[in-house]
N, C-alpha and C positions, 0 to 999 in steps of 0.2 A: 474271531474278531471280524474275516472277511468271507461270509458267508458264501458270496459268490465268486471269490476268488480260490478258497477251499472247495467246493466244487468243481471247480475246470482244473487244479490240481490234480484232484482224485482222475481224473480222467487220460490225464498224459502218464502211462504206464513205462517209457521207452525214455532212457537218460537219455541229453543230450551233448556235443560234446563243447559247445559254445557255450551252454549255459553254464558249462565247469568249469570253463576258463574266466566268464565273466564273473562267476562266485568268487574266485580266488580273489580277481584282480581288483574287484572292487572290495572286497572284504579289507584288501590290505592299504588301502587308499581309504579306509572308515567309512565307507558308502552305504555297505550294508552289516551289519552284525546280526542277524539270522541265522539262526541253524541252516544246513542245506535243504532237512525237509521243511522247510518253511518258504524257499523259495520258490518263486511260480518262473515256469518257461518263456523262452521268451515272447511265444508266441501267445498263452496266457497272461502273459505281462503285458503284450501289446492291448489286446481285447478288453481286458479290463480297464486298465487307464484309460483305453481312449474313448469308449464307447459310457462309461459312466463319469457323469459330469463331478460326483461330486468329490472325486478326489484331484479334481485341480484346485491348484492352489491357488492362493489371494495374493494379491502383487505384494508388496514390501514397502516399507517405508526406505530404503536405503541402506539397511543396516543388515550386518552379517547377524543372525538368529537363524535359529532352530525352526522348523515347520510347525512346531507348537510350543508353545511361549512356557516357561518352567513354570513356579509359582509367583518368580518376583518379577518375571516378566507379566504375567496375567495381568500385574497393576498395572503396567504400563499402555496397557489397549485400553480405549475406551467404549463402552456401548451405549450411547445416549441415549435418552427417550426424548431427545428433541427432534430427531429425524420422524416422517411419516410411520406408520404402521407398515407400510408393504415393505420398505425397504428395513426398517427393522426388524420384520421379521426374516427379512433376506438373510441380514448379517446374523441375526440368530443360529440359523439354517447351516450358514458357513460355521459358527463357531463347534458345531452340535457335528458337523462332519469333520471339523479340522482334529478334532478328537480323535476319530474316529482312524487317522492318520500316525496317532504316537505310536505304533507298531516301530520296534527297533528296527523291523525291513526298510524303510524309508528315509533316511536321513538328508537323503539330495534335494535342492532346490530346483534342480530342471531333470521333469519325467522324460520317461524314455515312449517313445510313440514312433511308430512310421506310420507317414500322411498317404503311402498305396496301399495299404493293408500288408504288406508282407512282414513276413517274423522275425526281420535280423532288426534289432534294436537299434535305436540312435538318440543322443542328446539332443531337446527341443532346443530352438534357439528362445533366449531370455525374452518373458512378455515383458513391457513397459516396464524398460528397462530405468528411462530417465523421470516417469512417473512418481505419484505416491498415491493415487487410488486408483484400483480396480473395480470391478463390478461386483466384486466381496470380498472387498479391504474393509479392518477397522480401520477406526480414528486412532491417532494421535494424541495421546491427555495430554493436557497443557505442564508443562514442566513451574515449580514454582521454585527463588528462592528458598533455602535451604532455613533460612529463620523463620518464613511463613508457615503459618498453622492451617490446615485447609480441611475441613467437613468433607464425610464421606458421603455425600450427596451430591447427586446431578439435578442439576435446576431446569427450570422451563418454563417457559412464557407461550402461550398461545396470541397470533397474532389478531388484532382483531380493529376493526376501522369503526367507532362512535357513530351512531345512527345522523345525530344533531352535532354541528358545528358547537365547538370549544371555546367560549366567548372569554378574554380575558378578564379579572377580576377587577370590579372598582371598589377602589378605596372609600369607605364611608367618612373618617376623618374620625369617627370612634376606634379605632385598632388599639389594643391592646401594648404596649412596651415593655415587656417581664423586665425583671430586675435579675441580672444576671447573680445568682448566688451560690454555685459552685460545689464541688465535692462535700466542702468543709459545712455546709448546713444543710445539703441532701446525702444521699445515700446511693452510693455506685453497685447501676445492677446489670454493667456490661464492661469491659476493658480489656482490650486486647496487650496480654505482659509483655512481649518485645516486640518492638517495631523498631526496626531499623533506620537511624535520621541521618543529619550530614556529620561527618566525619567518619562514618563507617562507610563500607564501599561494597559491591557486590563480587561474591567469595565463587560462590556453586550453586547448582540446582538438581532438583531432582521430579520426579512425578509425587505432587503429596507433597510434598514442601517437608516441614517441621519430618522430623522421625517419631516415634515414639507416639503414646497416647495421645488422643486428643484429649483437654481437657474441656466440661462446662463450665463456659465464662459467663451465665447467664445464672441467676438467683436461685435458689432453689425455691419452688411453691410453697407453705408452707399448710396448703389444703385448699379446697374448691372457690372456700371465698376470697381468696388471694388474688385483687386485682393487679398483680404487677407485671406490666409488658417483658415478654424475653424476647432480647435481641440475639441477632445476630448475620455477622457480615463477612465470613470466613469462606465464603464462595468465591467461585470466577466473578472478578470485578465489584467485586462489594469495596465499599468503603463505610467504616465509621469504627473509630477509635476508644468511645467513652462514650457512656448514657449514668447520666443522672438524675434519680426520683427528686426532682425537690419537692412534688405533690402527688395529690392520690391520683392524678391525670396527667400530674407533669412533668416533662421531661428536657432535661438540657443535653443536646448530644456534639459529640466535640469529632469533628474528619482528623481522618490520617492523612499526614504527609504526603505527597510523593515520598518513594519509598527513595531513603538516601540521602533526601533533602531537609530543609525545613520550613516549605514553604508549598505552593501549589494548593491552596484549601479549596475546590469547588466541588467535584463530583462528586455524589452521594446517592449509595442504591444499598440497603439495608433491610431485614425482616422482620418484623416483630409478629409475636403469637399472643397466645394467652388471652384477646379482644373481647371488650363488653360493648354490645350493641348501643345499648341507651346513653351513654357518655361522652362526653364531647371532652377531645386530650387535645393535648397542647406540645408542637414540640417546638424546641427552638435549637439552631445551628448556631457556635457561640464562636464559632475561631476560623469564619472565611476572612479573605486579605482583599479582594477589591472592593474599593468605594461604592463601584459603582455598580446595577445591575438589572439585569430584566423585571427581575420580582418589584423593584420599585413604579414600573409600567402594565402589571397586571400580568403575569406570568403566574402560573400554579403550578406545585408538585404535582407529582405523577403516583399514581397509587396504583396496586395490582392485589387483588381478593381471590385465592386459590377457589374458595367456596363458589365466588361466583362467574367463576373461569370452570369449573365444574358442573356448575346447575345451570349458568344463562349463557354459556360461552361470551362472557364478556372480559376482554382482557384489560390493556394498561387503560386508565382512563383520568384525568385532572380532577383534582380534588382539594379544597383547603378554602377556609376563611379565614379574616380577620390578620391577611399575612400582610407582614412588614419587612424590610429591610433598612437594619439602622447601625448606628455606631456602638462598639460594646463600651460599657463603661469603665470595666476592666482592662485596665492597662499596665502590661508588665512593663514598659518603658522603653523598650526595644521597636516593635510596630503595633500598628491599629488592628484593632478584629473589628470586622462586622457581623453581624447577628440577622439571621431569615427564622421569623416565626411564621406560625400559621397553625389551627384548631382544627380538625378530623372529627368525623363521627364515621363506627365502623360500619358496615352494613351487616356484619354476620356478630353473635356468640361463637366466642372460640376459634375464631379463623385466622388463617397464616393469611399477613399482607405483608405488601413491600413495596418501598419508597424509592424513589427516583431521580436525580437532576433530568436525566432525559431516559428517552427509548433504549433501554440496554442491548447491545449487541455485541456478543461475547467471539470469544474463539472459536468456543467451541461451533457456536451456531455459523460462523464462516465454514468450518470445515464440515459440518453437515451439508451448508449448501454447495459446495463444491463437489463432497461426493455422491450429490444427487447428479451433477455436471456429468461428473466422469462416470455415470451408469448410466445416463440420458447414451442411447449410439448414435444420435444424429448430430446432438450437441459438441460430442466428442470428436467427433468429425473436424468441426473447425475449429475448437477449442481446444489449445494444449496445457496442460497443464504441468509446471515446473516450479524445481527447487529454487527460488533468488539467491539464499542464502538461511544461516543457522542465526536466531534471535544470541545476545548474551547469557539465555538462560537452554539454547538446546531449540528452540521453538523453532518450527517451519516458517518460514517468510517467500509466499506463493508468488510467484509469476503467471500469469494467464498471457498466454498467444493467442488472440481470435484474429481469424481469417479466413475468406474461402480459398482453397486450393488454385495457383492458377496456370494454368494451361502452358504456360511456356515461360524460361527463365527473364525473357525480354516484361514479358506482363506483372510477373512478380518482382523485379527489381522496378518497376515503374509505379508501386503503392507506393504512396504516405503513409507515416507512422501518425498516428495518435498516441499519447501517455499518458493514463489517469492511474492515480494514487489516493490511497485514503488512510485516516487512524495515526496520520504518526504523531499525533497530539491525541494519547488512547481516551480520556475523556470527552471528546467528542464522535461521541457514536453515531449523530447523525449526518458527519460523514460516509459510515457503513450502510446506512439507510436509501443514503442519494444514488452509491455505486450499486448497491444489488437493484435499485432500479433500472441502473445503464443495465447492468448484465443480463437480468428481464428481457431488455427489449433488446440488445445486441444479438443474445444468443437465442431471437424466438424467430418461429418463420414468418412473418412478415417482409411482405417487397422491400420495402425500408432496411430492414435492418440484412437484406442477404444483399441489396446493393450496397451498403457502406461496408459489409464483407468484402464484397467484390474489389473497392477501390481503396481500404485502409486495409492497414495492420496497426490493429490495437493491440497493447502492451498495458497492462493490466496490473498495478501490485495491489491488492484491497485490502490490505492490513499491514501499516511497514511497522509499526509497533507490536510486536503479538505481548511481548512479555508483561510492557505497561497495561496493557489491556486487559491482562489477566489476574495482574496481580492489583488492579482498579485507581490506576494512578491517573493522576488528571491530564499531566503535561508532557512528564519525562518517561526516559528510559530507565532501564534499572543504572544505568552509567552516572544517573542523577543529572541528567541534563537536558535542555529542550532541542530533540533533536531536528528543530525544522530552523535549529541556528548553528545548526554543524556540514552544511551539507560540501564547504570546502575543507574537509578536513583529509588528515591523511592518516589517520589512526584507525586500519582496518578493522583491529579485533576489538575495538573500543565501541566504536560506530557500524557495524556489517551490517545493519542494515540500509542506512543511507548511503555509506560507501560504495555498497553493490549495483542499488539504484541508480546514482549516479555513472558508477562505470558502461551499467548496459545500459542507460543513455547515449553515454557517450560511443558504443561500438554501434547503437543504433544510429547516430548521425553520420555515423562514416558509411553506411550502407544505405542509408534516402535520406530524404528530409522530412523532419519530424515538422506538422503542420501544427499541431497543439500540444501544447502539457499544459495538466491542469488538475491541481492537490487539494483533495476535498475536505472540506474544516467544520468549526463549530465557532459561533458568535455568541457570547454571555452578555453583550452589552444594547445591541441592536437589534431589530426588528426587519425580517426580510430574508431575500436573499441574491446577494452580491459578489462581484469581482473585484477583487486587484491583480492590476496588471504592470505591463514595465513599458514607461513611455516608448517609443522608436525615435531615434536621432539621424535614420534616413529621412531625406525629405522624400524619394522617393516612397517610401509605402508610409507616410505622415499621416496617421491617424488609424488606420490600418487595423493595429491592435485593438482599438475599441469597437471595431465593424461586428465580432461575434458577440460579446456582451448585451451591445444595442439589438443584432438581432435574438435571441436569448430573454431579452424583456417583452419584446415585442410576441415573443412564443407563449412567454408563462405571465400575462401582464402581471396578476392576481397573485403571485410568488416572486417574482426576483426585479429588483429596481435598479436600474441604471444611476438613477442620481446617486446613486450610495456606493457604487464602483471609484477605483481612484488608483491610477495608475503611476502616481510617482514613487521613484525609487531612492528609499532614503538611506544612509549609511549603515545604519541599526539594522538592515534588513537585508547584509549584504548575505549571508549566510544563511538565506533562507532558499527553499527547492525552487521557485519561481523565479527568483534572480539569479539564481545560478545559470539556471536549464537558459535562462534566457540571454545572459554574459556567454553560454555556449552556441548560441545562436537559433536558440528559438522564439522566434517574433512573439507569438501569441502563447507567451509562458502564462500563467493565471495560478492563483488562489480562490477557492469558491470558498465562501464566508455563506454559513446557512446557520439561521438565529436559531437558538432553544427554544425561543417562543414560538411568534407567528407571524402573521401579514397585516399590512397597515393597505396593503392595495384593494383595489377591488371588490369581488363578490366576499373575498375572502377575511376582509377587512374587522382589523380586532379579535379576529379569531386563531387561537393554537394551529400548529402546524400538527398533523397524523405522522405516522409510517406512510401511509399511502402518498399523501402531500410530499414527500420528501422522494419517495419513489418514482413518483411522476415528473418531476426534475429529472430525476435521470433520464426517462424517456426524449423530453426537451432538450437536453444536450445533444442528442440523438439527433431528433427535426431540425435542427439550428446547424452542425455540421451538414447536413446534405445543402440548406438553404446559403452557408457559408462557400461553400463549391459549387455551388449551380454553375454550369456553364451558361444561361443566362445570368450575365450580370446587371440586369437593372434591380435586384434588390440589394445589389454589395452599392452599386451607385448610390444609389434612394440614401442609403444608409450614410455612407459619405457624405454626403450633400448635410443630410440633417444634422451629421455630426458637427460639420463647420458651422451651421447656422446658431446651435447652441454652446459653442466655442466662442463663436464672435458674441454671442449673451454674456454669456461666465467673463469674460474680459470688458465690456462693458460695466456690466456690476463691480467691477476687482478695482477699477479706477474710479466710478462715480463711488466706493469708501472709502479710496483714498482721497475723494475732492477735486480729481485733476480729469480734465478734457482731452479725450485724443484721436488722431484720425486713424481709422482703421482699415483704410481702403485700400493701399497698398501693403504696409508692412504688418497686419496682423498677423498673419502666417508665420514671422520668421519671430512673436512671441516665447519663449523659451516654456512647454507647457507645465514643466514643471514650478514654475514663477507662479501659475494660476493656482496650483491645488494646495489643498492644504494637505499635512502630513496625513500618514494613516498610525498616528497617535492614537484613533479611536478603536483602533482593528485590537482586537482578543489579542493581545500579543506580547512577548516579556523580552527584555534584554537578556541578552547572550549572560553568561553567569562565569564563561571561560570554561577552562579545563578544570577537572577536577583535581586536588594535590596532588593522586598517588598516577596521574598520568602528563603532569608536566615536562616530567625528565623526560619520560618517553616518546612525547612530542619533538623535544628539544633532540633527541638522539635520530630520530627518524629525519628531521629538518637536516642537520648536519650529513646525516649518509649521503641524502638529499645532492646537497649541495656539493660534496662530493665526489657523488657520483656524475653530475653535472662537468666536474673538472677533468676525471676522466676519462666521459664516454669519445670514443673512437668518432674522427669525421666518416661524414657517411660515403659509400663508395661512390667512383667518380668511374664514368664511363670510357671506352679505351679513347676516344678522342678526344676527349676531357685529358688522360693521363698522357698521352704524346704531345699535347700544347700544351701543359706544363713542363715537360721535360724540356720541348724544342726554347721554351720560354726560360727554363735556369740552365740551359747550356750557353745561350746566345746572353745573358746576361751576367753571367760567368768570363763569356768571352770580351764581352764589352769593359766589365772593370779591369779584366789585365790588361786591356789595348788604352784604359784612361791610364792607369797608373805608368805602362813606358810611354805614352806620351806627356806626364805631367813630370818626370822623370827625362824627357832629352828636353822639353822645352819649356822647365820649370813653371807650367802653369798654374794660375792662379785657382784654389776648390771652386770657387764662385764659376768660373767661367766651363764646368765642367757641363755632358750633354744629358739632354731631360732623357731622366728613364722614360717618362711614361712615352712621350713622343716613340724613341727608340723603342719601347716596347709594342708598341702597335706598328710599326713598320717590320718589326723580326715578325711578328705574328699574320702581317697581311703577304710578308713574302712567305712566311711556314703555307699558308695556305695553297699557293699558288705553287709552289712546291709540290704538295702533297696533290695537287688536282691535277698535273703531269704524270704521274705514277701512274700504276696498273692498282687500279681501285679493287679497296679488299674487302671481303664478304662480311657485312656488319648483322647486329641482332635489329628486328625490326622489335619496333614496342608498339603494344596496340595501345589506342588511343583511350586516356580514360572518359569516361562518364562526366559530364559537365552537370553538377546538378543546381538545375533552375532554384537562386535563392527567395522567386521570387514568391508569398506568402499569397499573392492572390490563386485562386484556381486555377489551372490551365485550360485555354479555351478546349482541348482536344482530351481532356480527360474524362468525359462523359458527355461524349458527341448525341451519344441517343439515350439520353436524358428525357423523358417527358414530364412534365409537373402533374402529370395523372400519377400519383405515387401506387396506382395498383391495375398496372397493364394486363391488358387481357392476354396479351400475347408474352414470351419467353424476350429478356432483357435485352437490345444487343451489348454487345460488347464494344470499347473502343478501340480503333489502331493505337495501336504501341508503336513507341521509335523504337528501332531496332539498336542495339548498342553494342559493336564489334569487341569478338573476345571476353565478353561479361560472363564469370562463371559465379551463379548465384543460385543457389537451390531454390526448385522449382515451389517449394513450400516454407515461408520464412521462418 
């Protein structure tokens, strides 16, 4: 099996006596189970391992296994072919050697090497230890739900940017209105048998979901002239539940749930085959729940043609006439469905397509693009990558640290944090779209982005939903709830993944100060792309929060609109990540709200938004912090200034509706801004739904420990001069009441006319003093002085002293002075 290690064998003729004793010892500790002629020396041992790359091994996911995965592990790795060809065949190359490794001699996870060349053996120490990829680690399968049924196929999308701008659809006033007619007078040629709704709750998961056979839920042909579409939606993040022939082209097709619920109908990304070129089908969605929604302002599906993603490299692209969005007429009497139709014509005979709400961007494809990161070695340099925490179904939920390395602990404790997050509403994937554009331009070499290395530390989570995402839910978690209305909860293994977020928030604020957070979304209803934010109720930094916004519009005019931002914080939203982070004290908390559709602005105007469009946001985020910290501030100014001037607008308009005249020259300012706005009623967003039944009690018990615990945590400890003025304070007030009691006792006085403690207590305590500073003074602990950190949200004039607006210096950066901060122990890499 090891050709060259059978060779240098053969060559060592002379036992050794170490190698006897290291047979035994590790034999009996299960390290090695090799016969003895099967062992190599250990000077052979050395030579080999170290000098031939391919039997090192590939990092780990975390978990204690085997150096090569058994059978039922094998399911558990995944090989995509969404990744590039070089590095596929990278991982190939590693799978084809890791074989190559099931020799019973082997069973250890860390080789034995000496890094001088000499022959006495030693344990490596552990590579990326706190890691999950190496430079030929597989993937992770997405673990599914134990009821879900999942195809053994891995999906893929090439990505690909429309030559010609994507013009929204106008309505002719001819559109068609189907008559909704149901199972009962078509013919059901898809249906997925269990899906899990509310009242049932999530049990286990596994890789593969469902056990046992897949079955086809899809018609059978019944010969070549058989036009009938087969569906299917059993993949990563598919959704659709039911398809209905009511005609030889038509089809009624019904979403699934969020899984656990019974409600969330929007996302849908489905396959159909079996395609006749010359036909014009018809489908219609019969069981979405909002009134209201993009496709009524000219919004189109999204189609994808294997055939012509093969022959013309063309990928997702907008497709569909004669579409509508109306009321069903079908009413069970419980709630309203609405109904999105719209007619296709295929481009290919016989071709696999697939349908869309948006741009899908799965799990799998995050962790492709991360393990491009972590086999990038420049990238991995300032990017770390980490576990957050475990989904409720076992899923990785990734942390990224980007930062450059800085020179001394005084300069690394002196960054600002940044926090961006995406996905945790898994149906808006063009959140995932925004962030791998920050990540594009954060981790590429660009002057730009190694200066906001230099001066941030970004904190990264790009998918806090992996499970909903997987298993193609719109809103929720598998917990069946929306978790961007839990984020004050305290039920760890219900919520881990927002629980976790939040805590390494919160250990991040006690280490800087976090300058932004900000939670990337998806808009069903609007057109654009936009913030909400959380008024400020300082007057010092008054208005403040909307200074990165404005500039933000001003970056991407043609993409994101300030008039459509709205910064008041209503009750309904108390339990969302932006009001949280920002009740914890971060100023400029945000939600980015980025529409399915497109842009009503600019060049851009009336036209769909790309992948690439939604990518180039991210890079703006990017431009808009360095412009947000300039150390010149006349464009934070500029921006203030303009900001009141359309303040004192909006508040002129608010009164001339009401009818009423008012002067606004001195007291406009002390307007309450939240008076001005209107709610964010319009924003994509649902009420809280509570706890689910089977986690009420357990809230209820957790509250209680709580509380509790509260009653009997311990006072915290009190310093020795703290504890001898209170003693010197309950002995002399000890002494004081038996000197009132024999005095009220020989000259029977009255309680009333008894002596003030506190008076007397401040007089025992300025003589204790005065006391104690006659003494021979005793050697006390000195405390070093903590870190003050400036709350204040604007720039610091001194934190990018040599700053130049040339963003691409011919010369090497400088650096700024750092305050020095006595006794600061903070590693020098955060």
């Amino acid at each position: 099996m090891f050709p060259a290690l059978e060779t240098e064998v053969k060559q060592e003729t002379l036992p050794d006596p170490y190698e006897d004793f290291m047979y035994h010892h590790l034999q009996y500790y299960g390290y090695f189970k090799g016969h003895r002629g099967s062992l190599p020396t250990s000077a052979t041992h050395q030579h080999v391992w170290k000098n031939n790359p391919r039997y090192l091994l590939s990092g780990s996911f975390g978990e204690r296994q085997g150096m090569v995965p058994d059978p039922l592990q094998k399911e558990k790795l995944l090989w995509p072919t969404c990744i590039s060809s070089p590095v596929h065949r990278q991982i190939e190359a590693v799978s084809r050697d890791s074989l190559m490794l099931s020799s019973p001699l082997l069973k250890s996870r860390q080789l034995l090497h000496d890094e001088f060349g000499e022959v006495s053996p030693c344990l490596r120490e552990p590579r990326d230890l706190f890691t999950f990829f190496s430079s030929s680690g597989p993937l992770q399968a997405p673990r599914w739900p134990i009821e879900c049924e999942v195809i053994k196929e891995n999906l893929h999308h090439i990505e690909w940017v429309p030559p010609q701008p994507e013009y929204f659809y106008q309505p002719t006033g001819n559109e068609k209105l189907p008559e909704i007619v149901g199972e009962e007078k078509g013919t059901v040629v898809f249906q997925l048998d269990s899906v899990p709704t509310e009242g049932s709750y999530f049990t286990s998961s596994r890789v593969g979901g469902k056990r046992g056979i897949i079955k086809e839920l899809a018609v059978t042909l019944q010969g070549p002239e058989d036009k009938t579409l087969l569906f299917e939606s059993r993949f990563e993040s598919g959704n659709l539940q039911k398809a209905v022939r009511v005609d030889t082209y038509e089809y009624e097709l019904t979403l699934r749930t969020d899984l656990y619920t019974n409600k969330h109908t929007q996302w849908f990304y489905f396959r159909v085959q079996n395609t006749r070129k010359d036909a014009t089908y018809r489908f219609t969605i019969v069981n979405l729940l909002k009134p209201k929604s993009l496709y009524t302002i000219g919004m189109k599906p999204l189609m994808y043609s294997q055939l012509d993603a093969k022959t013309h490299n063309i990928g997702w692209r907008r497709e569909g006439n004669e579409i509508r969005y109306y009321k069903n007429n079908r009413d069970d009497g419980q709630q309203a469905f609405y109904c999105l139709t719209w007619t296709i014509q295929f481009p290919h005979d016989q071709d696999t397509c697939f349908f869309a709400h948006f741009y899908p961007y799965t799990y799998t494809d995050l962790q492709c693009y991360l393990l491009s990161v972590a086999n990038n070695p420049v990238q991995s340099q300032f990017c770390k990558l980490r576990t957050l925490c475990r989904s409720l179904a076992g899923n990785t939920v990734y942390l990224l640290t980007i930062t450059n390395p800085s020179r001394t602990p005084q300069e690394a404790a002196a960054k600002k944090a940044v926090v961006l997050s995406a996905r945790v509403h898994p149906g808006e994937s063009n959140g995932s779209w925004i962030m791998k554009g920050f990540l594009d331009f954060i981790l590429s070499n660009s002057p730009d982005a190694q200066l906001l290395r230099d001066i941030f530390v970004f904190k990264v989570v790009p998918m806090l939903n992996p499970d909903g995402v997987i298993v193609g839910n719109y809103r929720c978690s598998l917990a069946g709830r929306d978790l961007n209305r839990h984020y004050k909860t305290i039920l760890k293994e219900s919520f881990p993944c927002i629980w976790y977020t939040r805590n390494m928030i919160k250990r991040l604020l006690e280490e800087r100060e976090v300058l932004l957070y900000c939670d990337f979304h998806g808009h069903s209803r609007k057109n654009n792309i936009f913030l909400y934010g959380c008024n400020n109720n300082d007057r010092k930094y008054w208005l403040h929060e909307r200074v990165f916004p404005l500039m933000l519009s001003k970056n991407a005019p043609d993409k994101f609109s300030f008039h459509s931002c709205n910064f008041k914080v209503q009750k309904c939203k108390e339990g969302t990540g932006r009001v949280v982070m920002w009740r914890m004290g971060i100023l400029n908390s945000y939600t980015m709200e980025s529409t399915f559709g497109g842009s009503t602005l600019g060049n851009k105007r009336d036209t769909h938004f790309t992948t690439e469009d939604l990518k180039s946001l991210g890079y703006h985020v990017c431009d808009t912090l360095l412009d947000f910290c300039d150390p010149d501030r006349t464009k934070f100014i500029q921006c203030l200034t303009e900001l009141k001037e359309l303040l004192q607008q909006e508040i002129h308009k608010k009164f001339n509706e009401l009818g009423q005249d008012m002067d606004l020259e001195g007291s406009w300012s002390d307007i309450c801004l939240s008076d001005i706005e209107s709610s964010t009623s319009g924003s994509d967003s649902s009420l809280s739904d509570g706890l689910p039944v089977h986690l009420l009690n357990v809230a209820d018990e957790l509250n209680q420990k709580k509380k509790m615990y509260k009653k009997k945590k311990k006072k915290l400890l009190q310093t020795r001069k703290q504890r001898n003025e209170q003693y010197e304070k309950n002995n002399w007030m000890q002494e004081l009441k038996l000197t009132e009691d024999a005095l009220s006792q020989l000259h029977g006085r009255d309680k009333g006319t008894s002596l003030d403690p506190s008076k007397m207590t401040s007089l025992i305590l300025t003589k204790n003093k005065e006391r104690m500073q006659t003494e021979k003074p005793r050697s006390t602990v000195s405390c070093s002085p903590k870190r003050i950190t400036n709350s204040s949200q604007e720039p610091a004039p001194d934190m990018k002293s040599h700053w130049s607006r040339n963003r691409y210096p011919a010369t090497k950066r400088g650096r700024a002075a750092m305050t020095v901060y006595p006794s600061l122990h903070i590693y020098t890499y955060p």
